[in-house]
C-alpha positions in Angstrom: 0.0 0.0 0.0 1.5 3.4 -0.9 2.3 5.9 2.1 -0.1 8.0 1.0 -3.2 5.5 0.9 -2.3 4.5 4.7 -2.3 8.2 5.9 -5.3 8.1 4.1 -7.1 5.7 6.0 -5.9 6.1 9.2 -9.0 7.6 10.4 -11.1 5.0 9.7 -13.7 5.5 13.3 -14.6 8.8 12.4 -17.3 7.1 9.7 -15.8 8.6 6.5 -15.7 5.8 5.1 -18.7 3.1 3.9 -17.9 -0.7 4.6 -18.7 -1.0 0.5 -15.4 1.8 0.2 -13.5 0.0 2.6 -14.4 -3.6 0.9 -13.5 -2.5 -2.1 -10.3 -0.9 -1.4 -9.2 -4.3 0.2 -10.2 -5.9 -3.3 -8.6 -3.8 -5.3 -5.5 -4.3 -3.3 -5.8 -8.1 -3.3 -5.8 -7.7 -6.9 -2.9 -5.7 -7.4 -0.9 -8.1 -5.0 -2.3 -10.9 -7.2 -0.7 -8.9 -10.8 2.4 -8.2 -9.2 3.6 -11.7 -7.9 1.7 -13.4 -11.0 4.4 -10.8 -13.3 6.8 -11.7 -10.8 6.5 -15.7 -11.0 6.4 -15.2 -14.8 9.3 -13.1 -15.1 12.0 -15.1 -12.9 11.1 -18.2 -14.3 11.4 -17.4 -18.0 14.2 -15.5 -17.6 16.9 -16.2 -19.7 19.4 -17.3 -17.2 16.7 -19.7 -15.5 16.0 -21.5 -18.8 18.0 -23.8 -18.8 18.0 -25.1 -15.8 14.7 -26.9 -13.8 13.7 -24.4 -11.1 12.1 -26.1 -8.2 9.7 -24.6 -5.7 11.9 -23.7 -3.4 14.0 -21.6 -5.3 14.9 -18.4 -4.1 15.8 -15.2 -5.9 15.8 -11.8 -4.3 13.2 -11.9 -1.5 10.9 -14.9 -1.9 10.8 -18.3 -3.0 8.7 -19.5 -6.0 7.0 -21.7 -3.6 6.0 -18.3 -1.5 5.1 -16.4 -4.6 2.7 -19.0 -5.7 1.5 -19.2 -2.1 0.9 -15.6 -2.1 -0.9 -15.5 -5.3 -3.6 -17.9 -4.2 -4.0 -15.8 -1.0 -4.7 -12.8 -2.9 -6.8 -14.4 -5.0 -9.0 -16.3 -2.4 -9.2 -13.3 -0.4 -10.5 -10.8 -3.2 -13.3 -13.8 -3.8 -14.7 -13.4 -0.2 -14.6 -9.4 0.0 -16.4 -9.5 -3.4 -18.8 -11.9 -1.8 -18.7 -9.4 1.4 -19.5 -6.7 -0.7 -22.6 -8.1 -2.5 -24.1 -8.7 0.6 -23.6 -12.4 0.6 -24.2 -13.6 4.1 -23.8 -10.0 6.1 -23.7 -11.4 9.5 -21.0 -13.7 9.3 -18.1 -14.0 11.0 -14.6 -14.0 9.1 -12.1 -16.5 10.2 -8.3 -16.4 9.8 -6.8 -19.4 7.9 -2.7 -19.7 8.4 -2.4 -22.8 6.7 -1.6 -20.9 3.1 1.6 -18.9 5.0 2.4 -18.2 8.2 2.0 -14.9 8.4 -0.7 -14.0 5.9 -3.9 -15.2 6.4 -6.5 -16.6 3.9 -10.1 -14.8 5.0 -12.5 -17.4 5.0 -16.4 -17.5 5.7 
C-alpha cells in the first residue's frame, strides 16, 4: 500500500468511510498483490538465465521463494473472492475466520 493510501485511511472510526469503500479498497489491493507476484513468478522463471536449468519450488531469488510467490498469489486471490462476496451482501452477519495454513504470516479470509 503506498504511504499515502495509509495516511489516508488512518482515520477510519470517524465514519468517512462506507464498509462498501472500505471492501473495495481491500479488493482492489488483493488484486494488485495478485498482478504483481503473477508478473513476478512469470518473469524469474522465464528468464533467460533460469532457462536452462529446472527451477524447483523452493528456489529463491531476491526476496521470496517460487513456492511463497505462488502461495501468495492464491491468497490474494482467495481473499478478493470473499470481499467481493462481502461486498454483494452475501451472508452479512458472518463471522470471518483467519486461515494460516496458506503462510504463516498472511492469512487466507475465510467464511
Amino acid at each position: 500500500m503506498p504511504h499515502a493510501d495509509f495516511l489516508h485511511i488512518q482515520h477510519l472510526s470517524d465514519n468517512r468511510y462506507t464498509a462498501s469503500e472500505l471492501y473495495q479498497d481491500a479488493i482492489d489491493n488483493f488484486s494488485q498483490a495478485k498482478i504483481y507476484f503473477e508478473t513476478y513468478l512469470n518473469r524469474i522463471t522465464t528468464s533467460k538465465q533460469y532457462q536452462q536449468q529446472t527451477l524447483n519450488r523452493t528456489f529463491t531469488t531476491g526476496f521470496t521463494s517460487l513456492i511463497d510467490a505462488e502461495s501468495y498469489i492464491r491468497i490474494a486471490k482467495m481473499n478478493g473472492i470473499v470481499l467481493k462476496l462481502l461486498l454483494g451482501g452475501h451472508k452479512p452477519d458472518v463471522k470471518i475466520d483467519f486461515d494460516f495454513s496458506l503462510h504463516a504470516h498472511y492469512p487466507t479470509l475465510k467464511l
